[in-house]
C-alpha positions as protocol buffer text, in pm:
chain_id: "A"
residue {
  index: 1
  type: UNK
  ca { x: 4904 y: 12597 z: 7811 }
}
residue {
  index: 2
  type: UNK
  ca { x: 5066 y: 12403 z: 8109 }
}
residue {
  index: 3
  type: UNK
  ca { x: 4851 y: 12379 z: 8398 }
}
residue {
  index: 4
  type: UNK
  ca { x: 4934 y: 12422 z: 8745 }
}
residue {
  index: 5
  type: UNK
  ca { x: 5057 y: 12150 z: 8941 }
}
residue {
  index: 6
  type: UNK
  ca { x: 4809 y: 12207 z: 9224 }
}
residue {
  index: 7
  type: UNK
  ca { x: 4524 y: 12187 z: 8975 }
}
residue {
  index: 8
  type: UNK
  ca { x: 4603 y: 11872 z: 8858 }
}
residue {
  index: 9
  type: UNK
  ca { x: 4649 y: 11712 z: 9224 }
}
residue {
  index: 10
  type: UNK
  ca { x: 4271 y: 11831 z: 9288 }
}
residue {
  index: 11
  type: UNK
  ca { x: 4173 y: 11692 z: 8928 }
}
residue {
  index: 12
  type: UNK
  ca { x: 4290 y: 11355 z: 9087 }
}
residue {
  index: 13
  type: UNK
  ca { x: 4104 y: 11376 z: 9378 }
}
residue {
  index: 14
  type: UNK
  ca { x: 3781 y: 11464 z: 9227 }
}
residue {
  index: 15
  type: UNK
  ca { x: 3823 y: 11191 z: 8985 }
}
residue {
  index: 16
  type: UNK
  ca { x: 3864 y: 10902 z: 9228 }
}
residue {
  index: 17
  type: UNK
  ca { x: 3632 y: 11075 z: 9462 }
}
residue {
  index: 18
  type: UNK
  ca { x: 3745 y: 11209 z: 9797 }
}
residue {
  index: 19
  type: UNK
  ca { x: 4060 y: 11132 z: 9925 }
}
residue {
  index: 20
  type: UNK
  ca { x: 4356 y: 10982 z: 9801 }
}
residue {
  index: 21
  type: UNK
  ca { x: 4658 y: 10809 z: 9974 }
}
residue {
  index: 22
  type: UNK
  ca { x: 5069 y: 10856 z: 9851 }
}
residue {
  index: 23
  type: UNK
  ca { x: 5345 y: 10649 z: 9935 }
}
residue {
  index: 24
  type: UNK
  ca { x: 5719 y: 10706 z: 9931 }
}
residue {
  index: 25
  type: UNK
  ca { x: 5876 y: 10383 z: 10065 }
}
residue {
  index: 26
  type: UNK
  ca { x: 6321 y: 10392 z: 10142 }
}
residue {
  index: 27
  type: UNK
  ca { x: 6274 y: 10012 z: 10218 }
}
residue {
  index: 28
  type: UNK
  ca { x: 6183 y: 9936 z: 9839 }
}
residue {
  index: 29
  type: UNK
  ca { x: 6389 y: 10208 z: 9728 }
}
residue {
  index: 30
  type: UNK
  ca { x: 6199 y: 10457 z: 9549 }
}
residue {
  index: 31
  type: UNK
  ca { x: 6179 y: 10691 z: 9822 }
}
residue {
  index: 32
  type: UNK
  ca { x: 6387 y: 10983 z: 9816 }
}
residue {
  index: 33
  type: UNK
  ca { x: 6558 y: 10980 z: 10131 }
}
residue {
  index: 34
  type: UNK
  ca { x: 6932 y: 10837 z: 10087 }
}
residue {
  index: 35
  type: UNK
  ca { x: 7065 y: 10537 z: 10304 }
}
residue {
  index: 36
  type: UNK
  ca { x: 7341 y: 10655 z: 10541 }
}
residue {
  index: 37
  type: UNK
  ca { x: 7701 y: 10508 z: 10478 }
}
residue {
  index: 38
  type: UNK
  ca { x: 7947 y: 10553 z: 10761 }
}
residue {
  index: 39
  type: UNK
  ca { x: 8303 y: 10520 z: 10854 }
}
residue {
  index: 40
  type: UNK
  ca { x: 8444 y: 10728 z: 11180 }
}
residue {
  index: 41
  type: UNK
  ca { x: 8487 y: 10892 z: 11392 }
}
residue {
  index: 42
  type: UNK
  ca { x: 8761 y: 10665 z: 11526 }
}
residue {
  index: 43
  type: UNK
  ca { x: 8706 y: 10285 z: 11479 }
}
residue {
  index: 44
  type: UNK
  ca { x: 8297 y: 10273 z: 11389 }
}
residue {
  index: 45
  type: UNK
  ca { x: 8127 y: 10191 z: 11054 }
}
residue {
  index: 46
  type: UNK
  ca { x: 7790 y: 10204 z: 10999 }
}
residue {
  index: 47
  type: UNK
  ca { x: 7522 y: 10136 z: 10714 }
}
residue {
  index: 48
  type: UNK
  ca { x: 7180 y: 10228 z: 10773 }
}
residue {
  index: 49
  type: UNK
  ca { x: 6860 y: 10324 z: 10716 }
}
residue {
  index: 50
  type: UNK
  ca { x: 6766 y: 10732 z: 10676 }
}
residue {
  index: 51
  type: UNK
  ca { x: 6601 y: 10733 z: 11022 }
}
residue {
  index: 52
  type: UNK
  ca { x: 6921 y: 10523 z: 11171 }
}
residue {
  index: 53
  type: UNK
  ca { x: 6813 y: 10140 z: 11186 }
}
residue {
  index: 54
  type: UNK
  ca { x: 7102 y: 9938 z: 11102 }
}
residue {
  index: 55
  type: UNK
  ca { x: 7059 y: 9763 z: 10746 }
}
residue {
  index: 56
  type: UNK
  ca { x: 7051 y: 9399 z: 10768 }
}
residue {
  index: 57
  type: UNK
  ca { x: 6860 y: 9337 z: 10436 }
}
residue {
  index: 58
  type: UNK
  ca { x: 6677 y: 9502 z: 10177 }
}
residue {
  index: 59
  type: UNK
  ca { x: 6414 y: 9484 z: 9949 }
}
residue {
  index: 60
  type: UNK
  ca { x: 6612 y: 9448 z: 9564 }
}
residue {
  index: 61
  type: UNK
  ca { x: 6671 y: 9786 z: 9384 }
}
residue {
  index: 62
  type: UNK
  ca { x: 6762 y: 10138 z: 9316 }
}
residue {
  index: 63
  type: UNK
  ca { x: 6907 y: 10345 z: 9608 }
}
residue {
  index: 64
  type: UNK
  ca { x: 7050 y: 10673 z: 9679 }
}
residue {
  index: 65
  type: UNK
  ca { x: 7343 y: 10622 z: 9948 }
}
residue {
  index: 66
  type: UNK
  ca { x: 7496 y: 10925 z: 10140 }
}
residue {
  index: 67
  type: UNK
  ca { x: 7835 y: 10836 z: 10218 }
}
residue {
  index: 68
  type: UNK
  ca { x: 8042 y: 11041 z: 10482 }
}
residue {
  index: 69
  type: UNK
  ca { x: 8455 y: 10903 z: 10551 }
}
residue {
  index: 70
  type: UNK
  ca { x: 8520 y: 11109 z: 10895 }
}
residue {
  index: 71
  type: UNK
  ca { x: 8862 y: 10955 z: 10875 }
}
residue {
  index: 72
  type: UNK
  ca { x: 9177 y: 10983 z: 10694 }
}
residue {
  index: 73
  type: UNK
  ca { x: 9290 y: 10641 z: 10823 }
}
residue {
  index: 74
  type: UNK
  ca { x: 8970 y: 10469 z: 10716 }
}
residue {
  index: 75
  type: UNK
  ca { x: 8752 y: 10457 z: 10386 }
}
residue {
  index: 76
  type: UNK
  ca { x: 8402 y: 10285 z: 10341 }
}
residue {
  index: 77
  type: UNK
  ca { x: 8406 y: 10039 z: 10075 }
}
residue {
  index: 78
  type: UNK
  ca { x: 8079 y: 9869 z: 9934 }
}
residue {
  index: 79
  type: UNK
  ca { x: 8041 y: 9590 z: 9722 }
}
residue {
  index: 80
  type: UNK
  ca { x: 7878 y: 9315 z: 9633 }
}
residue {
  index: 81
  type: UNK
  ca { x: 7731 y: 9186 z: 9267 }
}
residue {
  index: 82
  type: UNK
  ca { x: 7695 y: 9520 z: 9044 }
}
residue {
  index: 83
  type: UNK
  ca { x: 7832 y: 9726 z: 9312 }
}
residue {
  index: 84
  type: UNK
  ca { x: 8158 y: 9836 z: 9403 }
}
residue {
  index: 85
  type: UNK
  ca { x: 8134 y: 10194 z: 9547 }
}
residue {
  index: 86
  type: UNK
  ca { x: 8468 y: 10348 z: 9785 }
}
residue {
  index: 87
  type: UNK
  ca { x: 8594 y: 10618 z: 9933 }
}
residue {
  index: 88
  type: UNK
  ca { x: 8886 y: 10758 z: 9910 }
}
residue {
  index: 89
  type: UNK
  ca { x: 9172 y: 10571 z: 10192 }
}
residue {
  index: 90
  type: UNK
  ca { x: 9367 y: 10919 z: 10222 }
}
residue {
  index: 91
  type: UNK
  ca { x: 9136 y: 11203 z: 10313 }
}
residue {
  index: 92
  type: UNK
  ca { x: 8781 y: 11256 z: 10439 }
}
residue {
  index: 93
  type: UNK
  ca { x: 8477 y: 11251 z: 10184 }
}
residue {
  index: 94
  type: UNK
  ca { x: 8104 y: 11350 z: 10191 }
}
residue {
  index: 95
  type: UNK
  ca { x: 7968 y: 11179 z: 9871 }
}
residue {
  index: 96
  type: UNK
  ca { x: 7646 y: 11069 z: 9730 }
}
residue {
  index: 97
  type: UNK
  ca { x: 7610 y: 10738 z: 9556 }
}
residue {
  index: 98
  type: UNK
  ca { x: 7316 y: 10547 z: 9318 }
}
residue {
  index: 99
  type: UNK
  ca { x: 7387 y: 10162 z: 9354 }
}
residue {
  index: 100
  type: UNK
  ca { x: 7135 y: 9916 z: 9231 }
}
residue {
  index: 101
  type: UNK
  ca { x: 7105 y: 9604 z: 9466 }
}
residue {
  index: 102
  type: UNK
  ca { x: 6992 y: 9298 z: 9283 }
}
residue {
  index: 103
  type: UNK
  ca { x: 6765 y: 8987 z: 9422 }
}
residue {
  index: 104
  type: UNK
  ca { x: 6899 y: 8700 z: 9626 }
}
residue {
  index: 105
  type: UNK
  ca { x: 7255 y: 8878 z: 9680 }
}
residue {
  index: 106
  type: UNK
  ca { x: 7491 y: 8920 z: 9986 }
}
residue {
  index: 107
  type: UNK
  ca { x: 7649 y: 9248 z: 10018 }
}
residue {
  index: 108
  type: UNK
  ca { x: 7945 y: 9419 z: 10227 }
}
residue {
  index: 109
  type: UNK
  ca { x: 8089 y: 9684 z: 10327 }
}
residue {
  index: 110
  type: UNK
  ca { x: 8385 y: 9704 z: 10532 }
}
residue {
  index: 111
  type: UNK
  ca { x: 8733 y: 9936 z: 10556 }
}
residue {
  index: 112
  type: UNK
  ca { x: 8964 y: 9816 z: 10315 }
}
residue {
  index: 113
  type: UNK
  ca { x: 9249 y: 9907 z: 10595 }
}
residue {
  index: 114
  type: UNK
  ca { x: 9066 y: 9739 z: 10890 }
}
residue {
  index: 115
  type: UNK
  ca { x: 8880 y: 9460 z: 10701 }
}
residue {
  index: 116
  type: UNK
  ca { x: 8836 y: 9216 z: 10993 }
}
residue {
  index: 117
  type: UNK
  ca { x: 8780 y: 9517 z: 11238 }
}
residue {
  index: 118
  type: UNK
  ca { x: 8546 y: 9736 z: 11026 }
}
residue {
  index: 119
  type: UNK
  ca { x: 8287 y: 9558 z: 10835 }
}
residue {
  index: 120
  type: UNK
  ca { x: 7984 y: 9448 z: 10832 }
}
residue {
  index: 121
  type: UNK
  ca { x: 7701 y: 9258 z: 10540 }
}
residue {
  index: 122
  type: UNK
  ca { x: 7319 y: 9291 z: 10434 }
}
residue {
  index: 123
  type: UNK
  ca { x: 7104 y: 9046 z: 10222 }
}
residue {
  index: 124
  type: UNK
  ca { x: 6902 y: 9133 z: 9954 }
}
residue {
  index: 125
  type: UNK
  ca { x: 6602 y: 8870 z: 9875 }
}
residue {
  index: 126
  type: UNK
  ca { x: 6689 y: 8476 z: 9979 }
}
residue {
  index: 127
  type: UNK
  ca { x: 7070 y: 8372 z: 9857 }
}
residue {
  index: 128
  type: UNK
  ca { x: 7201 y: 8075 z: 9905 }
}
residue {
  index: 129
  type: UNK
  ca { x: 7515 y: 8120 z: 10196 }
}
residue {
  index: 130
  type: UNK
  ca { x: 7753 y: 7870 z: 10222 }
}
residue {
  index: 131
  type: UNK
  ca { x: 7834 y: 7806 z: 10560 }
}
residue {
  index: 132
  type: UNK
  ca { x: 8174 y: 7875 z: 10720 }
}
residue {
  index: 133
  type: UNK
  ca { x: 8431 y: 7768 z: 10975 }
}
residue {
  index: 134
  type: UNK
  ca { x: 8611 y: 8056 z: 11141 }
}
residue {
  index: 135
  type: UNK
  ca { x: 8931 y: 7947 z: 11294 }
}
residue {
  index: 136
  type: UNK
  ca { x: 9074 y: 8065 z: 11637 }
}
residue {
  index: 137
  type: UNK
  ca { x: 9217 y: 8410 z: 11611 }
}
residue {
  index: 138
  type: UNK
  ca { x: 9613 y: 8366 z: 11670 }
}
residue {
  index: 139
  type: UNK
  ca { x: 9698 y: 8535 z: 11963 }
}
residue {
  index: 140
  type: UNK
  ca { x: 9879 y: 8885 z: 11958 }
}
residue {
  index: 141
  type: UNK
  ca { x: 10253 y: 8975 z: 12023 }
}
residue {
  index: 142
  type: UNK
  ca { x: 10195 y: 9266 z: 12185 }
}
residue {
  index: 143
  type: UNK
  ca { x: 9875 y: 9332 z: 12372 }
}
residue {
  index: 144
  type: UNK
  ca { x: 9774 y: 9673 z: 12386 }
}
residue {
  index: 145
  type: UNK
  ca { x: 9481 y: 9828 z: 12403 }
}
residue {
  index: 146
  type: UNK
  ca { x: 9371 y: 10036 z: 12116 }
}
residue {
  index: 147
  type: UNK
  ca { x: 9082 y: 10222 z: 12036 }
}
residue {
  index: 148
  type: UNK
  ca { x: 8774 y: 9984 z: 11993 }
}
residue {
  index: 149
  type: UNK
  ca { x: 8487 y: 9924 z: 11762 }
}
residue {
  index: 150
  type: UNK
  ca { x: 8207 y: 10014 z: 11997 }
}
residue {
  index: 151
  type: UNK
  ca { x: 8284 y: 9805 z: 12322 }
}
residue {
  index: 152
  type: UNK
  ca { x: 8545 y: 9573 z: 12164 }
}
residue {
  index: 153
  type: UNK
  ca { x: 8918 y: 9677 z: 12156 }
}
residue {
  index: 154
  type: UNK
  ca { x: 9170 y: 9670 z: 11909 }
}
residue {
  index: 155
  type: UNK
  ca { x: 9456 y: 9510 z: 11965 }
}
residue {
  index: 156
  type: UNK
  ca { x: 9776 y: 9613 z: 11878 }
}
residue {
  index: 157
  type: UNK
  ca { x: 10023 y: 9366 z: 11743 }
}
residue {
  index: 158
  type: UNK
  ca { x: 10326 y: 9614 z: 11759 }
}
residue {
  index: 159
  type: UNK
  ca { x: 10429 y: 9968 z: 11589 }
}
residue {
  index: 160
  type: UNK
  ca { x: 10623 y: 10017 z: 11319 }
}
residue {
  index: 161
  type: UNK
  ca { x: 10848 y: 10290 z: 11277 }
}
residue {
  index: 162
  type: UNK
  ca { x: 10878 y: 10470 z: 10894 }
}
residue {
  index: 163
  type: UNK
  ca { x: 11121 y: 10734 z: 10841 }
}
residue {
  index: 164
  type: UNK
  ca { x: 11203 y: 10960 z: 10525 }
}
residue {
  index: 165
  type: UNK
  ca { x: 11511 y: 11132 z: 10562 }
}
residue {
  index: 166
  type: UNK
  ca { x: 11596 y: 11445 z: 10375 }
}
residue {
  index: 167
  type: UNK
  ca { x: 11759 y: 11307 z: 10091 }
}
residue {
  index: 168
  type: UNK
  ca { x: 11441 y: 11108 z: 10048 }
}
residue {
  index: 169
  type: UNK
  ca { x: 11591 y: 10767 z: 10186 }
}
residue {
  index: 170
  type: UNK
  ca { x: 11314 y: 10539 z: 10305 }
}
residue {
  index: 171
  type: UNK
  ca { x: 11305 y: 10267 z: 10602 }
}
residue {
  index: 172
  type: UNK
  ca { x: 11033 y: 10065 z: 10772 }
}
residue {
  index: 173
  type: UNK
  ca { x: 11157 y: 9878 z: 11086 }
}
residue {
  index: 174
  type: UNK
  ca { x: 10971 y: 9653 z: 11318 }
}
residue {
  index: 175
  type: UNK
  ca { x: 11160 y: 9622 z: 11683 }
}
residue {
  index: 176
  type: UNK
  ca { x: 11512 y: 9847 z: 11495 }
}
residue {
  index: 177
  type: UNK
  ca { x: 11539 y: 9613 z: 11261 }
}
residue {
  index: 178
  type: UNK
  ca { x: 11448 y: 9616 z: 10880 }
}
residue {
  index: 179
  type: UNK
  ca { x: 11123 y: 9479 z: 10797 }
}
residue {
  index: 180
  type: UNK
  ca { x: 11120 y: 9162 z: 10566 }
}
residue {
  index: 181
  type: UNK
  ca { x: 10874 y: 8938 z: 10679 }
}
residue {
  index: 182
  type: UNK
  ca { x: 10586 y: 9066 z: 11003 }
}
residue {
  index: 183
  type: UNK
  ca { x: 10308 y: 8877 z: 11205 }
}
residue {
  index: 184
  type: UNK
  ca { x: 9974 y: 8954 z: 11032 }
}
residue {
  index: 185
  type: UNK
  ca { x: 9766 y: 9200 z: 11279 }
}
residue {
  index: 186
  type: UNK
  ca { x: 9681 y: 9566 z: 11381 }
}
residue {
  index: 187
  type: UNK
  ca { x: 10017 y: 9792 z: 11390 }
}
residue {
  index: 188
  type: UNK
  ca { x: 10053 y: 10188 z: 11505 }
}
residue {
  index: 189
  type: UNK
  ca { x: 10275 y: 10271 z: 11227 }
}
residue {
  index: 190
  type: UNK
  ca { x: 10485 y: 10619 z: 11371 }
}
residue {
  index: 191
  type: UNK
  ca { x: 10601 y: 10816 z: 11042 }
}
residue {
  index: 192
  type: UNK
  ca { x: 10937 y: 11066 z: 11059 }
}
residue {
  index: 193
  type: UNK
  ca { x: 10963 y: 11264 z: 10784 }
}
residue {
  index: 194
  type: UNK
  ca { x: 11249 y: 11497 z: 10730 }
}
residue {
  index: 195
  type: UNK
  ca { x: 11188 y: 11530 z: 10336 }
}
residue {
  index: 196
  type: UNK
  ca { x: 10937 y: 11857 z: 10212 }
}
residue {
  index: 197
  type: UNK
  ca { x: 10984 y: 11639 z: 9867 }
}
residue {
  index: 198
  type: UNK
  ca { x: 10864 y: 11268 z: 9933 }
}
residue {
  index: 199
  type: UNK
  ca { x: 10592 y: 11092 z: 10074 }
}
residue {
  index: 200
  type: UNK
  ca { x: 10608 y: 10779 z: 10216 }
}
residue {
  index: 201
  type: UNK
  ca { x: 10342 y: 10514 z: 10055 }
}
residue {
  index: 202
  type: UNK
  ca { x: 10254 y: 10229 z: 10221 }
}
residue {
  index: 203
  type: UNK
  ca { x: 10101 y: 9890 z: 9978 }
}
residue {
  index: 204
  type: UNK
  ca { x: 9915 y: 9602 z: 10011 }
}
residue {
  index: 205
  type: UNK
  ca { x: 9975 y: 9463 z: 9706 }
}
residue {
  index: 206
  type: UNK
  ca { x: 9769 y: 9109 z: 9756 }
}
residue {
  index: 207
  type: UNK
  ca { x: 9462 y: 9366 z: 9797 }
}
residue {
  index: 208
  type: UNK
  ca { x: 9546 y: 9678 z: 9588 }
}
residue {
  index: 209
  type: UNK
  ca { x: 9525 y: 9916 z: 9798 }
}
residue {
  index: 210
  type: UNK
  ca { x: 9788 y: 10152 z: 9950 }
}
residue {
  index: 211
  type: UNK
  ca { x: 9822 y: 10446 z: 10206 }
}
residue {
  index: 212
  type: UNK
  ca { x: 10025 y: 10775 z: 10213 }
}
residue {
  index: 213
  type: UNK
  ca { x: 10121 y: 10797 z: 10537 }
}
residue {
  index: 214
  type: UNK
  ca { x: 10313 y: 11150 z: 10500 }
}
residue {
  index: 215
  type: UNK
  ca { x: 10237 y: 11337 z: 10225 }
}
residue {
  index: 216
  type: UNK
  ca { x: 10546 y: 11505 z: 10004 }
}
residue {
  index: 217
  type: UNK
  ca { x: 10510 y: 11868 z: 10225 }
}
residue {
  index: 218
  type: UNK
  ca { x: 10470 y: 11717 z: 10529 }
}
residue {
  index: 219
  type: UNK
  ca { x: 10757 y: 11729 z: 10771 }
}
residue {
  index: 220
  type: UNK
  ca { x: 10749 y: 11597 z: 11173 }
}
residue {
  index: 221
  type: UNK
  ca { x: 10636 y: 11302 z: 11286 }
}
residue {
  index: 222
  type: UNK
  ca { x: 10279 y: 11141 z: 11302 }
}
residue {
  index: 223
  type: UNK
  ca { x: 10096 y: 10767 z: 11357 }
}
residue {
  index: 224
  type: UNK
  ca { x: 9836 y: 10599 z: 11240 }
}
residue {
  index: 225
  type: UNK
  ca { x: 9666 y: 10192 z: 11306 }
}
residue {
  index: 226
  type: UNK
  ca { x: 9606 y: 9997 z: 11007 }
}
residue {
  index: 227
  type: UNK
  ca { x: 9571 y: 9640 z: 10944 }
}
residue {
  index: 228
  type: UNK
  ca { x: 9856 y: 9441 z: 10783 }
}
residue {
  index: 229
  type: UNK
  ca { x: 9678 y: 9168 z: 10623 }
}
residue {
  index: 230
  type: UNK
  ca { x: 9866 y: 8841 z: 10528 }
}
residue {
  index: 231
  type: UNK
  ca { x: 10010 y: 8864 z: 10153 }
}
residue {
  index: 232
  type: UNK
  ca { x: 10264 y: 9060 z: 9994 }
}
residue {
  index: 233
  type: UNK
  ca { x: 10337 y: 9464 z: 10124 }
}
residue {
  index: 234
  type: UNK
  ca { x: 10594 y: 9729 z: 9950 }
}
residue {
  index: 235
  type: UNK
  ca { x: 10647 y: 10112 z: 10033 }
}
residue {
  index: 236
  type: UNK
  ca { x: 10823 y: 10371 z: 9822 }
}
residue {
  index: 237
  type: UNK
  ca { x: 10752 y: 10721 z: 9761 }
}
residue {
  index: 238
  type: UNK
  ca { x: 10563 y: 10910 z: 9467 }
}
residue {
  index: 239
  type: UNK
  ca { x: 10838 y: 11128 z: 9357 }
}
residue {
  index: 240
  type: UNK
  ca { x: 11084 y: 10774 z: 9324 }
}
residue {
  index: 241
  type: UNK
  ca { x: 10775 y: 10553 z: 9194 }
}
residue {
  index: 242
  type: UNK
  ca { x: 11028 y: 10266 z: 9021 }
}
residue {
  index: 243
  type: UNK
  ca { x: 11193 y: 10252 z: 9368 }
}
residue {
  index: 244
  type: UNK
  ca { x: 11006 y: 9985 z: 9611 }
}
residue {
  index: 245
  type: UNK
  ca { x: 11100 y: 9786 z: 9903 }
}
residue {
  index: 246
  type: UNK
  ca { x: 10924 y: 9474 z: 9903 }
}
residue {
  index: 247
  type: UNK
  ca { x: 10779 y: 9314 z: 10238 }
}
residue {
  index: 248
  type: UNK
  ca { x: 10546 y: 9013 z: 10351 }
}
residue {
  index: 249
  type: UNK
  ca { x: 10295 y: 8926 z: 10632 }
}
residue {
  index: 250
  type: UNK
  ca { x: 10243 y: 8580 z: 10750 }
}
């Protein structure tokens, strides 16, 4: 017969006399409270600790990981050797993850949209970091002031304006005129969308990633800031997937 849980707790005690200490320990990740993973509201990420420390390191292991996206402009991406955990870049998530962090490892996590405006690292044991040389940030075209990342601001390099007409014709124009080649930076991107049958998709294709700005029902007008990293950049929509319009940022 199976014996009550209870009795076998006091069973314990008696048998190592008196008392008897337990441990559940987050830092060395057998505890059972998750790490928090954060992105939003508006430009913050965050990744730490269940009672809210900010993660700088940890101890190598197993680890739950609550992850909450706030944003639809955002995801929080994770990765790092044996890891490579995302949310979604198009809607807002509440997921829970298991990632295993291994010893003497560097780890980051960071908005695949914002990369040099949301991100942040943790170490895991003792690696070995090369050092680097960070050159001087170019300055911007436009300055504008943008929301921040805590007390920092983001600037603007310029907006882009995206339009879908009904027909399903797409354009992406920097200043009225077509885009072909665009200074690297953070752009409001203003989307008008006449079509209830295409979206308009907008690809990093050096990265992999890529962004529906307006979905195929949507119709009005809407923005959103996102990074345009340097590399190569198309758009095209869903229901016309073999049609693109090819792009670069320098």
């Amino acid at each position: 017969m199976k014996r009550p849980a209870l009795f076998v707790v006091f069973a314990a005690l008696a048998l190592f006399g008196g008392t008897a200490a337990f441990r559940l320990s987050t830092a060395s990740g057998d505890g059972t409270a998750p790490l928090n993973a954060r992105v939003g509201p508006d430009y913050i990420i965050s990744f730490t600790m269940p009672d809210g420390t900010p993660i700088t390191s940890l101890t190598a292991g197993t680890y739950s990981i609550h992850a909450v996206d706030t944003e639809v402009e955002h995801n929080f991406h994770l990765f790092g050797p044996g890891v490579d955990l995302s949310t979604g870049a198009n809607n807002e998530e509440d997921d829970m993850w298991t990632a295993t962090f291994q010893n003497n490892s560097v780890y980051t996590f960071r908005c695949d949209i914002h990369p040099t405006v949301l991100n942040g690292s943790l170490t895991v044991g003792n690696p070995v970091i090369a050092p680097t040389v960070v050159a001087a940030p170019t300055p911007s075209v436009v300055s504008t002031k943008g929301k921040g990342n805590g007390s920092s601001a983001l600037t603007l390099t310029g907006t882009l304006s995206a339009s879908v007409s009904a027909t399903g014709a797409l354009k992406l124009t920097l200043n009225g005129a077509a885009v072909k080649v665009v200074p690297v930076g953070n752009y409001k991107v203003t989307v008008t969308d006449a079509s209830k049958k295409d979206d308009f998709v907008l690809r990093d294709k050096s990265a992999g990633y890529s962004q529906t700005l307006s979905a195929a029902t949507f119709v009005g007008t809407k923005s959103t800031t996102l990074e345009i990293a340097a590399g190569a950049w198309d758009f095209f929509s869903n229901a016309h997937p073999s049609v693109h319009t090819s792009f670069s940022a320098k």
